[in-house]
N, C-alpha and C positions, 0 to 999 in steps of 0.2 A: 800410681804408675804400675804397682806390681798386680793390682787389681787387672788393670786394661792386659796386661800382659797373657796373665791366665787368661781371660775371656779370648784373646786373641790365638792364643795355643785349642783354646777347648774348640774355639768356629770352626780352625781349620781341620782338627781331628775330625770333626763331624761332617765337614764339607768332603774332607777324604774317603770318610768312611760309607757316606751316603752315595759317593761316585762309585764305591766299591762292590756296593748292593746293584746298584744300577746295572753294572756291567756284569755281575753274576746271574743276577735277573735274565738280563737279555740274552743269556748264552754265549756271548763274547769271548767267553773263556773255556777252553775246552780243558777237560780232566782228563781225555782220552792217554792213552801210552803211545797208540797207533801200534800197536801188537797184533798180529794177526793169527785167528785158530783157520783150522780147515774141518770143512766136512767132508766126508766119503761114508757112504752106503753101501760100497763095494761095487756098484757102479759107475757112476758119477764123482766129481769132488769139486768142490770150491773152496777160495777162501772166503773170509769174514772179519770184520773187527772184534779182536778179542775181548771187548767189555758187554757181548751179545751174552746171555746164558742161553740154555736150553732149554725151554719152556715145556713143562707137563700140561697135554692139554685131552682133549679128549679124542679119540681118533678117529678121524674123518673117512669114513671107508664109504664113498656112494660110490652107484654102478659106475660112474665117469673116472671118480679120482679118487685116490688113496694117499693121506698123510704121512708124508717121509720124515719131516721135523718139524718145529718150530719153533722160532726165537725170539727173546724178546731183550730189550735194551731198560734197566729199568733209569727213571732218575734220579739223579742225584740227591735234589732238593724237593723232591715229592713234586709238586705241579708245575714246580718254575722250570723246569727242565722238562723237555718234550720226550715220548716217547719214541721208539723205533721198535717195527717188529720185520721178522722174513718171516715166510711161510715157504715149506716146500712140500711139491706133492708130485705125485706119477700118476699120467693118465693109462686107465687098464683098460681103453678099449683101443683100435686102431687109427686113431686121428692120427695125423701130423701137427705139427708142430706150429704152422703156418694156419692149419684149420682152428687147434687152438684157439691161437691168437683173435681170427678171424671171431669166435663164438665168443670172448672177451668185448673185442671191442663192441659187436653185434649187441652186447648185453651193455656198455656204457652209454652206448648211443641211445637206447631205449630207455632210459632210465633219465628222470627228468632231473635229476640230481645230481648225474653223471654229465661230464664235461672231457673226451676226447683230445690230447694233447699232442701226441704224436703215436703213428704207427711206423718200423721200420725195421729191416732185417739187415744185420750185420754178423761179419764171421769176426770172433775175439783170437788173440794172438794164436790158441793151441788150433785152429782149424773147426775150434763148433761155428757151426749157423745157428745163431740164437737172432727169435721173433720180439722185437722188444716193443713195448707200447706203454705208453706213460700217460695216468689221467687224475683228474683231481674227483672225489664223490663227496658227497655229505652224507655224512653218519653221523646219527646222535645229533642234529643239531650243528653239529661241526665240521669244518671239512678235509676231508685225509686226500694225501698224496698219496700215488699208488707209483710202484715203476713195476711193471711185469716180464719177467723173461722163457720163454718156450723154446725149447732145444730137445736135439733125441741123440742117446747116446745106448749105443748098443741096441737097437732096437725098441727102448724106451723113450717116450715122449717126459719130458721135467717139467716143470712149471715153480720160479721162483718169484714170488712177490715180496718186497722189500716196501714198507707204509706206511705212515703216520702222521699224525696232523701237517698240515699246510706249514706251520711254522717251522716246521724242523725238516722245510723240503729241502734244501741245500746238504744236511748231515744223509738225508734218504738219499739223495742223488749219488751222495761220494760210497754210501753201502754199496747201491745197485752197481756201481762201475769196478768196485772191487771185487765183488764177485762175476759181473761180465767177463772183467779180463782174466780171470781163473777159472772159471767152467772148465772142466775136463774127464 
């Protein structure tokens, strides 16, 4: 009887603890604080979720655009957890914002890899017009969710993409809308 007993504590621990895997596996469980940093350039500012770092990367200076930041989200559990990155840049020549956008999706559509999900413009609570367009690509074998956003402030054109694999498009969506609704 005290045999059955143990064996019947040990199943369920295991049965528990195999659900527990499961559900950390799957991302189920968020670690997040929901803290929020902000960026500012002395331009521009948005927020961010505070478990982003600052990514040292190497700087992206072509005749179009020039790298303002970039972020990365690392995880937790090394692969069981998806990543998330932004990227920000400033276009230095006179496009708009809208053109932007335009020479983006121009570039997903041609792209046989690339898959177009929505193009639209919307103004966020502080009065920017930001060009947003959301698309999936395959990179590496794999395919990344992209959310893009195009905005001019002060006579600067911005360009914020928020990306990472397809699985972790819901954690990219809720990034890209925290920083839409704080552009400024």
């Amino acid at each position: 009887m005290v045999f059955k007993l143990k064996n019947n504590i040990i199943l369920k621990i295991g049965i528990i603890g195999t659900f527990v895997l499961i559900v950390l596996a799957s991302g189920c469980i968020c670690f997040s604080t929901n803290e929020i940093k902000t960026f500012n350039d002395g331009v521009m500012s948005f927020n961010y979720p505070a478990d982003f770092d600052n990514a040292t990367t190497s700087d992206i200076n072509s005749t179009k655009m020039q790298e303002v930041s970039f972020f990365k989200k690392d995880s937790l559990f090394g692969s069981l957890f998806n990543k998330q990155y932004i990227y920000v840049a400033r276009n230095k020549t006179g496009v708009s914002s809208a053109e932007a956008r335009d020479g983006t999706v121009s570039k997903v559509k041609n792209v046989s890899t690339g898959q177009l999900l929505f193009s639209t413009t919307e103004t966020n609570p502080n009065g920017v017009v930001v060009e947003k367009i959301s698309f999936v690509e395959e990179e590496f074998g794999k395919k990344a969710w992209h959310c893009m956003m195009y905005f001019k402030i002060k006579d600067t054109v911005y360009g914020i993409a928020v990306f990472g694999p397809c699985s972790n498009r819901e954690k990219i969506i809720s990034t890209a809308n925290i920083i839409f609704q704080s552009i400024k």
